[in-house]
BALUMGU-996923 format. One record per residue (C-alpha): residue in three letters; z, x, y. Coordinates in steps of 0.2 Angstrom, whole numbers, plus 5000, padded with zeros to 4 digits. Layout:
ala / Z / X / Y
...
END
This chain:
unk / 5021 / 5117 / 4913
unk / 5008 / 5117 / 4929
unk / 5003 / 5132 / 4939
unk / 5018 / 5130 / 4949
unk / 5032 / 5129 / 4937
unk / 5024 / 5144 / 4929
unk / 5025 / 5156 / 4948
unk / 5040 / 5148 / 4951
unk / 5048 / 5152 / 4935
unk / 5040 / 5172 / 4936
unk / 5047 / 5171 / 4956
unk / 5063 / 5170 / 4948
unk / 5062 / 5180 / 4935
unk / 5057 / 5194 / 4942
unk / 5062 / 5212 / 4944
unk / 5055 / 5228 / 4949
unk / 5047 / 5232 / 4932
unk / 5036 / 5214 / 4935
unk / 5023 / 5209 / 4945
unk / 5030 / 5201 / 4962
unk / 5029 / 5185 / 4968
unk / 5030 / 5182 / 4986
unk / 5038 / 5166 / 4995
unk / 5021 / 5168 / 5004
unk / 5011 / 5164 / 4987
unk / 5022 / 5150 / 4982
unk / 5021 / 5142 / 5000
unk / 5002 / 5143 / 4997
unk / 5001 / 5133 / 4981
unk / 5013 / 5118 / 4986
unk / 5001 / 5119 / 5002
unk / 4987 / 5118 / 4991
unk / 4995 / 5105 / 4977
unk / 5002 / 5093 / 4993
unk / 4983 / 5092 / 5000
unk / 4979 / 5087 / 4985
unk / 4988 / 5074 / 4982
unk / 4986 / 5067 / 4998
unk / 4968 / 5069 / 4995
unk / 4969 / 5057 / 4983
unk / 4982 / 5044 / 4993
unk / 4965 / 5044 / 5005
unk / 4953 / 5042 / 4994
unk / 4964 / 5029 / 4983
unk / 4969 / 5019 / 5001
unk / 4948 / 5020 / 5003
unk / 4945 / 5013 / 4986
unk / 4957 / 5000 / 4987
unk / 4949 / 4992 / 5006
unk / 4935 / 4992 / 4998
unk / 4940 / 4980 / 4984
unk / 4948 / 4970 / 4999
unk / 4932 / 4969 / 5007
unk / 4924 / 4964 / 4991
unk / 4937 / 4949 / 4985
unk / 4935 / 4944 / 5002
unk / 4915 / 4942 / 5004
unk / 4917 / 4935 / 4984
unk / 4933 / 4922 / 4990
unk / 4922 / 4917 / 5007
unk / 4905 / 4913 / 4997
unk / 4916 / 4904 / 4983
unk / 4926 / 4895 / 4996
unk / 4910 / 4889 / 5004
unk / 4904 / 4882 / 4984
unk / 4920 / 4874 / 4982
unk / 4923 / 4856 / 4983
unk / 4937 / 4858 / 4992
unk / 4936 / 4871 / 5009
unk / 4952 / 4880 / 5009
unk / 4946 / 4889 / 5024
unk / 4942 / 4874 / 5035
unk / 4959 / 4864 / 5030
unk / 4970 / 4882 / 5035
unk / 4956 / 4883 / 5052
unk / 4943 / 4896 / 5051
unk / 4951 / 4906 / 5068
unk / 4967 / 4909 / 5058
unk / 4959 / 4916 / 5044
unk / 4946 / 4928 / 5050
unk / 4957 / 4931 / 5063
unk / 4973 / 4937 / 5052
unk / 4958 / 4946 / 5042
unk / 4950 / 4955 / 5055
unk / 4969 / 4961 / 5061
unk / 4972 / 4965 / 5044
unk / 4958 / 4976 / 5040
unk / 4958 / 4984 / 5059
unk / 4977 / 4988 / 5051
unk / 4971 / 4996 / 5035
unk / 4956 / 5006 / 5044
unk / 4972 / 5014 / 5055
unk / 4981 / 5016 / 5039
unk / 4966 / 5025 / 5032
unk / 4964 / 5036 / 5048
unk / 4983 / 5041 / 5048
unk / 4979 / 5048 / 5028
unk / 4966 / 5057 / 5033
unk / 4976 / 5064 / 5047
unk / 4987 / 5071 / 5037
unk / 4975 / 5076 / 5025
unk / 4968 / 5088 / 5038
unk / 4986 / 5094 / 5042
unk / 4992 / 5101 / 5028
unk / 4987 / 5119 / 5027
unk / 4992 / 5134 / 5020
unk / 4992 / 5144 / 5037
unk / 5003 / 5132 / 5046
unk / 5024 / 5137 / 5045
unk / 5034 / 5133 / 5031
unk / 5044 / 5119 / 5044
unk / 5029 / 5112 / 5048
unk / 5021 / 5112 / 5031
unk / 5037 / 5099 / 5026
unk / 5038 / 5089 / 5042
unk / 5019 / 5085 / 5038
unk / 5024 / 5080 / 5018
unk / 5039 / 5069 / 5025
unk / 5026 / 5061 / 5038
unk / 5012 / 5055 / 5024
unk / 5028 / 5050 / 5013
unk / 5031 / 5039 / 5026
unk / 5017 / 5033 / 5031
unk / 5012 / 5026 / 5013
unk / 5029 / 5019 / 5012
unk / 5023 / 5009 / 5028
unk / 5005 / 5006 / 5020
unk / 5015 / 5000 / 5003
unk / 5027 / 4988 / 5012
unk / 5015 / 4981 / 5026
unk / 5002 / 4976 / 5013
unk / 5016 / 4966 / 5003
unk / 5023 / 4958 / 5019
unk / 5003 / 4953 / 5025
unk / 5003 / 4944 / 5009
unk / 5017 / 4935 / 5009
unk / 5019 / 4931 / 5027
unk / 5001 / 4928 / 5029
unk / 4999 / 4918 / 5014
unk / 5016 / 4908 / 5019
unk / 5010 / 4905 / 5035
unk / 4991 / 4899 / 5025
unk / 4998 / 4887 / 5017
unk / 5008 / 4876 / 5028
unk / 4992 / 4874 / 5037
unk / 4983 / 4869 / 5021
unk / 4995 / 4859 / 5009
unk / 4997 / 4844 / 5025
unk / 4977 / 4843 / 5024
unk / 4972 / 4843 / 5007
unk / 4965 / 4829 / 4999
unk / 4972 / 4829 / 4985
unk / 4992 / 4833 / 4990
unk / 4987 / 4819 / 5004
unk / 4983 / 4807 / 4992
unk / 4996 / 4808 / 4983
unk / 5008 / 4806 / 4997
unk / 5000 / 4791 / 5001
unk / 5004 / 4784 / 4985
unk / 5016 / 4769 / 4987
unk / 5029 / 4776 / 4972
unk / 5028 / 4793 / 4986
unk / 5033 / 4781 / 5001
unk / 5050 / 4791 / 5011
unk / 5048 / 4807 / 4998
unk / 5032 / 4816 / 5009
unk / 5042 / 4828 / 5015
unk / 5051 / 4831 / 4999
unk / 5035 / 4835 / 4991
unk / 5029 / 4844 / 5007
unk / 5043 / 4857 / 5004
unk / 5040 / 4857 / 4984
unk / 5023 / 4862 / 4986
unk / 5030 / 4874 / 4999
unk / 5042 / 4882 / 4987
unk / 5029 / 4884 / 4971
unk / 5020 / 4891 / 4985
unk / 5032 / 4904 / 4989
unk / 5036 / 4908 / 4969
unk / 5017 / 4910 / 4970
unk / 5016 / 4924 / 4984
unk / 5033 / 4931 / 4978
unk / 5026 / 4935 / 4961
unk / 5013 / 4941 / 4966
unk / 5020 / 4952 / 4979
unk / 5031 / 4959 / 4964
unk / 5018 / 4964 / 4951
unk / 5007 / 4972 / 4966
unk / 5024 / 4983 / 4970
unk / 5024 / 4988 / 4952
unk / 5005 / 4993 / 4954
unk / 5010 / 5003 / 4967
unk / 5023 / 5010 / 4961
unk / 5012 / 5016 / 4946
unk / 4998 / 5023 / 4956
unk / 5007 / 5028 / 4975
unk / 5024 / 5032 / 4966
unk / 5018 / 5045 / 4955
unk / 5008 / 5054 / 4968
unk / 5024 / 5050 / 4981
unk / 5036 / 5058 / 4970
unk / 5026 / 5075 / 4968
unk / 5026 / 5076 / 4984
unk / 5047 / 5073 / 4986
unk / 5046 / 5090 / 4973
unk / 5033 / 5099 / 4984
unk / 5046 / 5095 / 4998
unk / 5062 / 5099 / 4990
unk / 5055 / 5117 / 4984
unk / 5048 / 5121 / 5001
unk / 5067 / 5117 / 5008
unk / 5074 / 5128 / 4996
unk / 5064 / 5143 / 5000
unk / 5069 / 5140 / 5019
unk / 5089 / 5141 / 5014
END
């Protein structure tokens, strides 16, 4: 049992014989619990760009090692040009967390105070679901550029027992492509489930005590 279920239980318990609780003090420490918790939704957002950044510089230096340039055969202006979007997206994701980091306060009304929670709820929602659908678009989009230029799937559609089946394998390539991007699209949704849900939910109870104590 936290800080807050321990006021909460003595705000409800009380009498005139006990100390008294205010709907003022409880106000003030899911104020205080909330910015924490979107404290740490900035702070994770920040860690995780800067992993992005990271794999990035690590994929670009091993893509140029490489013997085969995955870059060149998608076209270098598409992919630093989704990546530049992409992290000008996550920069304005990072900015709206911090936003409504600074938001949340104990002094501001109890109306406000939830309209904020219900804004950063959705505001990660978007963050979760716009990462997934940058990979999986993105990535879709990566490699029907790729698979009709690599050596290796070319050769092998240049082989004689291949001859009227390109496009076939063009689309099966295409399709273990998309089992590829789906899966992992699906086990990043259960990290973030993990880390964001758990944080997300807390805030869902901040939110539903606060509406309580307007009825």
């Amino acid at each position: 049992m936290d800080q807050l279920d321990i006021l909460k239980k003595n705000w409800k318990s009380q009498t005139s014989d006990t100390p008294q609780f205010s709907t003022d003090q409880l106000k003030g420490l899911l104020a205080h619990k909330s910015t924490g918790i979107v404290k740490w939704l900035f702070i994770i957002a920040m860690i995780e760009f800067f992993v992005f950044i990271f794999l990035g510089i690590i994929s670009h230096f091993y893509n140029k090692s490489s013997e085969v340039d995955v870059i060149g055969l998608m076209g270098e202006p598409f992919y630093y040009g989704t990546s530049i979007v992409h992290y000008v997206v996550i920069i304005g994701f990072i900015y709206l967390f911090y936003k409504n980091y600074k938001n949340i306060s104990v002094a501001q009304p109890t109306r406000s105070l939830m309209k904020n929670i219900l804004k950063t709820r959705r505001t990660m929602k978007w963050y979760i679901w716009y990462n997934l659908g940058y990979i999986m678009i993105v990535g879709m989009i990566a490699m029907t550029l790729v698979i009709p230029n690599d050596p290796q799937i070319v050769a092998l559609m240049n082989k004689p027992e291949m001859a009227g089946q390109e496009t076939a394998l063009y689309f099966l390539f295409l399709g273990v492509s998309f089992v590829i991007f789906l899966v992992i699209c699906i086990v990043m949704y259960l990290i973030y489930l993990l880390i964001y849900g758990i944080l997300l939910n807390k805030l869902k109870r901040n939110y539903t005590e606060l509406k309580r104590m307007e009825v």
